[in-house]
C-alpha positions as CSV (number, residue, x, y, z in Angstrom):
1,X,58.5,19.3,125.1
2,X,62.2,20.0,125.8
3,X,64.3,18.5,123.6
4,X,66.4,15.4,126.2
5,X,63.0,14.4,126.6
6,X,61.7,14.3,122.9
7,X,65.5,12.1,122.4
8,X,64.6,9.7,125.0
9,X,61.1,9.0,123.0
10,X,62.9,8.6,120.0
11,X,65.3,6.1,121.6
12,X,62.1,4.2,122.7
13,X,60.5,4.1,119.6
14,X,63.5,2.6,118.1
15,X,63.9,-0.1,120.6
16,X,60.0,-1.0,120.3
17,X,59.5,-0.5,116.9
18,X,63.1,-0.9,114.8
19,X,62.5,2.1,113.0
20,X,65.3,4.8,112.3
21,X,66.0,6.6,115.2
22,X,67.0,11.0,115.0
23,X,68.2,12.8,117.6
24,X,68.6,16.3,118.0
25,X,71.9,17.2,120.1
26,X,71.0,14.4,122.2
27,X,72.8,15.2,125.7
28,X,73.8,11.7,127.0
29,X,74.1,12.3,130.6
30,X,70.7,13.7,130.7
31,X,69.5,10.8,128.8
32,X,70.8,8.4,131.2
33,X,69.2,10.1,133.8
34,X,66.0,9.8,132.5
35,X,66.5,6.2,131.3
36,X,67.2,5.6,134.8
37,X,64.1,7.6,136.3
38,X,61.7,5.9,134.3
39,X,63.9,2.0,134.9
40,X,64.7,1.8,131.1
41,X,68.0,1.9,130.9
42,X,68.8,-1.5,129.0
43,X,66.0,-0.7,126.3
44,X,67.3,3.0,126.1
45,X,70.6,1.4,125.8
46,X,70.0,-1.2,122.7
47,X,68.6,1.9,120.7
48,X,71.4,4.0,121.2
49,X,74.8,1.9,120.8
50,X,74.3,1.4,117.3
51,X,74.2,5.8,116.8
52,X,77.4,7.6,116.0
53,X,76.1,10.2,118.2
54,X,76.8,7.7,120.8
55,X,79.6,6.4,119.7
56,X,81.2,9.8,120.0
57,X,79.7,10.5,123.1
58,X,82.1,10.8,126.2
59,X,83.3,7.1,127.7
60,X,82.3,7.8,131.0
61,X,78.5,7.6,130.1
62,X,78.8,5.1,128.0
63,X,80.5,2.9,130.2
64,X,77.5,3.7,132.9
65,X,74.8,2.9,130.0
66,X,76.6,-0.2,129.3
67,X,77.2,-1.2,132.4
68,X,73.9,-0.7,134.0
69,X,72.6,-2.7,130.6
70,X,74.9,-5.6,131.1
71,X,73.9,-5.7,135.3
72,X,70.2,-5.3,134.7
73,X,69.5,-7.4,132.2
74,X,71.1,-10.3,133.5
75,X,69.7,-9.7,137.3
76,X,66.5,-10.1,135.0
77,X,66.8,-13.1,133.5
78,X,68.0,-14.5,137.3
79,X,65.4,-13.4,138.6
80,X,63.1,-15.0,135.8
81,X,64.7,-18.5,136.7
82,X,64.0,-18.1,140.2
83,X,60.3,-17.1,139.8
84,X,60.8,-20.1,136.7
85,X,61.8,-22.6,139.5
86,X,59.4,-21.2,142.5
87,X,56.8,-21.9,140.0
88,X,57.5,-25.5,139.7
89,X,57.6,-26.1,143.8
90,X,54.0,-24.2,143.2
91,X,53.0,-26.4,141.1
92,X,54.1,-30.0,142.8
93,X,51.9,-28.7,145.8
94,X,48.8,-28.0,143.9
95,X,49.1,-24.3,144.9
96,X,47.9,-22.4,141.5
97,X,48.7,-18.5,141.8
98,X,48.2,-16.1,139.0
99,X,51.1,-14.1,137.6
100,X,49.8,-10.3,137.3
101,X,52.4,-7.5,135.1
102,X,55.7,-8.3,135.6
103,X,56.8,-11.5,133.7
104,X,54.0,-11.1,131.1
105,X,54.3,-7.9,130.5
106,X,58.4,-8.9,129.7
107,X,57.0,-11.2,127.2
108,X,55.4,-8.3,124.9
109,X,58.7,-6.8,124.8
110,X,60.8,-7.6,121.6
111,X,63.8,-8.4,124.1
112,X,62.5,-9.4,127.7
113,X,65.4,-9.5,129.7
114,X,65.5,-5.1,128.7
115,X,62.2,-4.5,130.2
116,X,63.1,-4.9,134.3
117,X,60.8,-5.8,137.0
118,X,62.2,-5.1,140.7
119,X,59.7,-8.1,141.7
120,X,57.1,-10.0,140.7
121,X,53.2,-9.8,141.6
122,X,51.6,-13.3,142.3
123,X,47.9,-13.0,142.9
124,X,46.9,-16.3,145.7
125,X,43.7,-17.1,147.6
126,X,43.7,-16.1,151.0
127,X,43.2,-19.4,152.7
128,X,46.8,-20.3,150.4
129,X,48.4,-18.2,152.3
130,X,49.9,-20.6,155.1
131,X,50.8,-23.1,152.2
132,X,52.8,-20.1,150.6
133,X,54.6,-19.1,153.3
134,X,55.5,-22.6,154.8
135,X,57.2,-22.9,151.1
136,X,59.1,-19.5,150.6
137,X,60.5,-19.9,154.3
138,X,61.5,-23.4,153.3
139,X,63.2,-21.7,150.3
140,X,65.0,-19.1,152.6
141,X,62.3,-16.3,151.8
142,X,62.0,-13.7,154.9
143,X,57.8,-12.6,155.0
144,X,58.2,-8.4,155.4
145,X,54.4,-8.6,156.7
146,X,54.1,-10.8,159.6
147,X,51.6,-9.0,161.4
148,X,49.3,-7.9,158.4
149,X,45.5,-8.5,158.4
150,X,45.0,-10.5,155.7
151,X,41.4,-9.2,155.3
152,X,42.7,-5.7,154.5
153,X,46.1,-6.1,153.3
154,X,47.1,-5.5,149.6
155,X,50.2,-7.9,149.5
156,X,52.3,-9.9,151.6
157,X,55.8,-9.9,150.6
158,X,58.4,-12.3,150.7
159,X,62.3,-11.5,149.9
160,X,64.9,-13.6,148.8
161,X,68.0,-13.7,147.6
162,X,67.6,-13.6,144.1
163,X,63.8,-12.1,143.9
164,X,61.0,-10.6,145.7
165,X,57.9,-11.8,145.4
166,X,54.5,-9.6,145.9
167,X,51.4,-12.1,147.4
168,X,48.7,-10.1,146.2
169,X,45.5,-11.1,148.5
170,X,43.6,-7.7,147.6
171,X,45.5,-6.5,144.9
172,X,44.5,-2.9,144.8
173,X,44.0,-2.9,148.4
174,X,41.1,-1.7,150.7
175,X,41.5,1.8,152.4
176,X,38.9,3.3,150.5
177,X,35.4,2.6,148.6
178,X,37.3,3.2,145.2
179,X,39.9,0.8,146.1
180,X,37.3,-1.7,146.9
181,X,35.9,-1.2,144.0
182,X,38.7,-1.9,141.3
183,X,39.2,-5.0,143.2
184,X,35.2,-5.5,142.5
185,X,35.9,-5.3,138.6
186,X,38.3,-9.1,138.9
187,X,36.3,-10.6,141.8
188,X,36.1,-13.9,139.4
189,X,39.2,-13.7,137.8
190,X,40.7,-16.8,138.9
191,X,37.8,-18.8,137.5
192,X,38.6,-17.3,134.6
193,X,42.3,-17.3,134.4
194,X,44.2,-18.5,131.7
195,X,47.1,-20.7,130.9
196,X,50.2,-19.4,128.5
197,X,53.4,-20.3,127.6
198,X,56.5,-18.4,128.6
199,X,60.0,-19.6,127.8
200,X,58.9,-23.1,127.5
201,X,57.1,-23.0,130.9
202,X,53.2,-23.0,131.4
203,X,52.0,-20.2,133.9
204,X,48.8,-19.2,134.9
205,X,47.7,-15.5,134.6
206,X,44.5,-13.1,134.0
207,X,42.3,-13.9,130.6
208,X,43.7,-10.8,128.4
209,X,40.7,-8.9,128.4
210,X,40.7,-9.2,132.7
211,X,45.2,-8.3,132.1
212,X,44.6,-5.2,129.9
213,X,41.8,-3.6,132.5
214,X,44.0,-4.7,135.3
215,X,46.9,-2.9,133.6
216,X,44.9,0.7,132.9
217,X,43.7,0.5,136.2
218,X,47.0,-0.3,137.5
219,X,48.1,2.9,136.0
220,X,45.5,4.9,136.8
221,X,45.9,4.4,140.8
222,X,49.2,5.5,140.4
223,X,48.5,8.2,138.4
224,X,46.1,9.6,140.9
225,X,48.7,8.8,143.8
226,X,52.3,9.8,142.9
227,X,52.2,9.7,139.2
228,X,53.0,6.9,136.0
229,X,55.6,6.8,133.8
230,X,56.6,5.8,130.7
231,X,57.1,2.3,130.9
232,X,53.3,1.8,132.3
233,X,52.0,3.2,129.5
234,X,54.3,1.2,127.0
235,X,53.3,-2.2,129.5
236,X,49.6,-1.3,128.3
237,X,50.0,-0.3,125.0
238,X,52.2,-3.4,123.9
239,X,49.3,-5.3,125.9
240,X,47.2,-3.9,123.4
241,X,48.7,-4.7,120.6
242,X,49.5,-8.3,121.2
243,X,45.6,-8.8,122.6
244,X,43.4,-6.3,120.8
245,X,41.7,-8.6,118.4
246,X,40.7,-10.8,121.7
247,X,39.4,-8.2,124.1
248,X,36.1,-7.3,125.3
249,X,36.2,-4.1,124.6
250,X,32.8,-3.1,125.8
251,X,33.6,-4.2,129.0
252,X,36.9,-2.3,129.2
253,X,35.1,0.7,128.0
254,X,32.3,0.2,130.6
255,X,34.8,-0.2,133.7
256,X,36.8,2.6,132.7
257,X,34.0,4.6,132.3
258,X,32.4,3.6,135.5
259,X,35.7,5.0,137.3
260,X,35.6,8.2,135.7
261,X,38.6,7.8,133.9
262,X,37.8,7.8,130.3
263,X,39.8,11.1,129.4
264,X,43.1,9.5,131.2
265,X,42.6,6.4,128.9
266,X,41.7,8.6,125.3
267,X,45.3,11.0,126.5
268,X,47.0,7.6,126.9
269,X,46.2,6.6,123.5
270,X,46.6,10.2,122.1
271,X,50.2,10.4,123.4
272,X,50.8,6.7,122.4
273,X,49.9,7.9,118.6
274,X,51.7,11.2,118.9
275,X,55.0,10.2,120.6
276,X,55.3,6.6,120.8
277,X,54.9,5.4,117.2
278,X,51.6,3.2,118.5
279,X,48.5,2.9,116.4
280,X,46.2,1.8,118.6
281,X,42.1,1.2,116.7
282,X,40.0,4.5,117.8
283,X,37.3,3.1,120.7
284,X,36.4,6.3,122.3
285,X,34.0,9.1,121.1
286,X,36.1,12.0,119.7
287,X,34.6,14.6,122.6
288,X,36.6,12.2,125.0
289,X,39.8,13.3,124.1
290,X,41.2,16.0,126.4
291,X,42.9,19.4,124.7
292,X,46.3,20.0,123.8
293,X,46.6,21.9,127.0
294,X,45.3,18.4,128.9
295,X,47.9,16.5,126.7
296,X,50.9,18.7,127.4
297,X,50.3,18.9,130.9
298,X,50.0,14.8,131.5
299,X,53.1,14.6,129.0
300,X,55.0,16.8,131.4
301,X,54.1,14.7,134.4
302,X,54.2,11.7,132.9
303,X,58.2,12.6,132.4
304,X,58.8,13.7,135.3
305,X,57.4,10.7,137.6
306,X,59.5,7.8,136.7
307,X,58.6,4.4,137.3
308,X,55.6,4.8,139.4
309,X,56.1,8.9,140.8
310,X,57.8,7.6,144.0
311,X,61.5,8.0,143.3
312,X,62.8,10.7,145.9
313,X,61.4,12.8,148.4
314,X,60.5,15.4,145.7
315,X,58.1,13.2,144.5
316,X,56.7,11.7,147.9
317,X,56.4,15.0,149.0
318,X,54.3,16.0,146.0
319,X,52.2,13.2,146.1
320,X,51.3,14.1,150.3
321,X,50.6,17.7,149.0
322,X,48.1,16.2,146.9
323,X,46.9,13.9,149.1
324,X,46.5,16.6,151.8
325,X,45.4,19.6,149.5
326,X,42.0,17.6,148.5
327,X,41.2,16.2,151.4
328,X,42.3,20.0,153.5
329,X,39.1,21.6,151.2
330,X,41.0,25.0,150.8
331,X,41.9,25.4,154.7
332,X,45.7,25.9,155.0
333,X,45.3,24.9,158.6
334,X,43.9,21.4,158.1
335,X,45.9,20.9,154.9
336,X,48.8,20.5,157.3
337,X,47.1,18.9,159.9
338,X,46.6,15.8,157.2
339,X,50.1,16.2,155.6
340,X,51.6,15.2,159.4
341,X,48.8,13.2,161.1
342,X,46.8,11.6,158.1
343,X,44.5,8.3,158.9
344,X,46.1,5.0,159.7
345,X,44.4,3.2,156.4
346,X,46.5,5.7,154.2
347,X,49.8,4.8,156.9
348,X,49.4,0.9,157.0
349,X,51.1,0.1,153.7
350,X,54.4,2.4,155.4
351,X,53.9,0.8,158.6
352,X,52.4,-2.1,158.5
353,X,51.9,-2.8,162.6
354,X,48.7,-0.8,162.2
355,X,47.1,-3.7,160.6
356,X,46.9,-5.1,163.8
357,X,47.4,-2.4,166.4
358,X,45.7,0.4,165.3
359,X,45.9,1.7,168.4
360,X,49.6,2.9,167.7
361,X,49.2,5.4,165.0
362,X,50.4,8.2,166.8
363,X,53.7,6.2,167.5
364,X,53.3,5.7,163.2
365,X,53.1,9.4,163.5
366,X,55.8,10.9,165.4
367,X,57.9,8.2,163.1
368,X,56.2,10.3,160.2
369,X,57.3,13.5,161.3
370,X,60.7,12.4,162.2
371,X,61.4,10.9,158.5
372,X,60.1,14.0,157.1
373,X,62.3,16.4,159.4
374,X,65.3,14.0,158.4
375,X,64.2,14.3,154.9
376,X,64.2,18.4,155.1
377,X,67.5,18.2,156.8
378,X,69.1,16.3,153.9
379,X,67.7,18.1,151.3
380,X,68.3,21.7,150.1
381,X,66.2,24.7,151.7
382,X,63.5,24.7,148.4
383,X,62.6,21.2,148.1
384,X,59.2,22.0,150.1
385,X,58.7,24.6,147.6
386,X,59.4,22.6,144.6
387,X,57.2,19.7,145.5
388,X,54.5,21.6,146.2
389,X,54.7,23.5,143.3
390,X,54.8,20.4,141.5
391,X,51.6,19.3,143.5
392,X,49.7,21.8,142.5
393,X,50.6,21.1,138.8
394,X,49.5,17.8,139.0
395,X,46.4,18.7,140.6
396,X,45.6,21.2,137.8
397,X,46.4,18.0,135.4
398,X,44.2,16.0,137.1
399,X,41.6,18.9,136.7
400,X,41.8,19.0,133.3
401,X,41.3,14.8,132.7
402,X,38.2,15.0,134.7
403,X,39.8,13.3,137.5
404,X,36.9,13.0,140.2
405,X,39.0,10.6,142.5
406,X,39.0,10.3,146.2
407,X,42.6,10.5,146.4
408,X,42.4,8.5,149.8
409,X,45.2,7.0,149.8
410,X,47.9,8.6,147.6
């Protein structure tokens, strides 16, 4: 692993764990860059101002560590108010969401205000949604998806001022059978749903058992779209050690297995032993476990990703190589036929009028290809090269976890 990378892992561990941090010539500019990819900045941050090596370090990037600490934190504890105080205008119309990730997975941190969260996930019944919105527009919140079809759509979103909100109605969506089928694994979690305490307020969220499987297989449809990052992993692995003696772990084993994802989840918790001072109890068989080679290779994409392997049009451009090399079976002809004119299920999310009007997906297209030309004007002559390359590499990862996906909808 190069050595920036192995100093940012370091600075994690420290932050998580309050053990002694060593770095080995840490380079602080490439640090902040990857603090930044992976939206870790602040925890990054609280690690490394207590190092001489930091203190030395040149003021211009520690000004923009401590400045992007001092900006993001407190956006995060704003926006924590705001979902604080939506949550009581919830609650004084009877309207009961649950609270998915985001503000529970804050509270597993040792300081919640470092881990951020661009906006929150709320997980509503469908025949809510009227009630929801007739709220959030009262509250000056502008709907993004007025046209959606609420029997397909993953989310309805609602921005504000101070936060966005996510109105999860499907919350892993619906443009494929596997899709369908993750949402099939919590089809009675709100009978089940719990009630916890979080900064003196009383929220409603998944049981734990239901929060940790929703987390892996959070992570694993973005692994098999764009790619995870760090901070997913750390989401899960904190999940796990705050829950673990409460979960059902036969039925966590039984769901990831029934996705064919049991080597992703034994690399998660090799590289959570290996590199980020976790100690999570052995659950799998030993054979489950991929190879070093496996390890590596996720390790290396896991770094490169960022939040949720979305971050610039190297990595969207990967992630429609992918999408386009499994579903082109080998032919270099229709590979690029479905890079440029893929299926309006896999466009809807991007353009969201095809909920309704199908019918226009070749005006979604030409938008498509125009984005993309604009996209390969603004960007240096290799980057089509690069993100394939980098495709391909993720493809061979995938390979190598046993990853049987779909892909439909990367």
């Amino acid at each position: 692993m190069e050595r920036q990378s192995k100093n940012f892992l370091a600075l994690i561990r420290g932050s998580l764990h309050q053990t002694p941090i060593q770095l080995s010539e840490p380079d602080w500019d490439a640090l902040y860059e990857l603090a930044r990819l992976h939206n870790l900045v602040p925890l990054v941050c609280e690690s490394a101002r207590s190092l001489p090596e930091f203190a030395s370090a040149d003021r211009r990037v520690q000004s923009a560590f401590l400045q992007t600490t001092l900006y993001q934190a407190g956006m995060q504890m704003t926006r924590t108010e705001e979902l604080f105080r939506l949550w009581d205008l919830f609650e004084e119309r009877g309207l009961r969401p649950l609270i998915l990730k985001g503000l529970i997975c804050r509270s597993l941190y040792p300081k919640p205000e470092l881990r951020g969260s661009a906006d929150e996930d709320l997980w509503i019944r469908k025949e809510d949604l009227p009630a929801y919105h007739q709220l959030l527009t009262e509250q000056g919140y502008i709907c993004q998806d007025p046209d959606a079809n609420l029997d397909t759509i993953q989310e309805v979103t609602y921005e504000g001022p101070l936060l966005e909100l996510e109105l999860h109605l499907n919350p892993f969506g619906t443009d494929s059978a596997e899709r369908i089928q993750m949402n099939l694994l919590f089809r009675d979690s709100h009978e089940r749903a719990i009630s916890t305490t979080i900064q003196g307020h009383d929220v409603r969220t998944l049981e734990p058992t239901e929060h940790y499987l929703f987390l892996f297989v959070h992570l694993y449809k973005h692994f098999i779209r764009g790619g995870v990052g760090i901070r997913q992993f750390l989401d899960l692995l904190l999940a796990e050690r705050a829950w673990g003696e409460s979960l059902d772990w036969d039925r966590i084993h039984s769901a990831i297995a029934g996705m064919g994802a049991e080597p992703l989840y034994a690399a998660v918790l090799e590289i959570s032993r290996k590199y980020l001072g976790f100690s999570p109890v052995p659950r799998l068989a030993p054979e489950t476990v991929p190879d070093s080679s496996a390890l590596d290779g996720l390790m290396e994409d896991l770094m490169e990703s960022g939040a949720f392997g979305n971050s610039s049009r190297f990595h969207r451009l990967s992630a429609a190589y992918i999408y386009a090399s499994t579903e082109g079976k080998g032919s270099p002809v229709r590979r690029l036929f479905l890079l440029l004119f893929p299926p309006a299920v896999r466009l809807s999310s991007r353009y969201p009028f095809l909920n309704r009007r199908p019918w226009l997906l070749p005006a979604a297209w030409t938008m498509r290809i125009f984005r993309f030309a604009k996209e390969l004007l603004l960007s240096d002559h290799t980057l089509v090269r690069r993100s394939a390359r980098r495709g391909q590499k993720r493809l061979d990862v995938m390979k190598k976890l046993g990853i049987k996906s779909d892909l439909k909808n990367p």
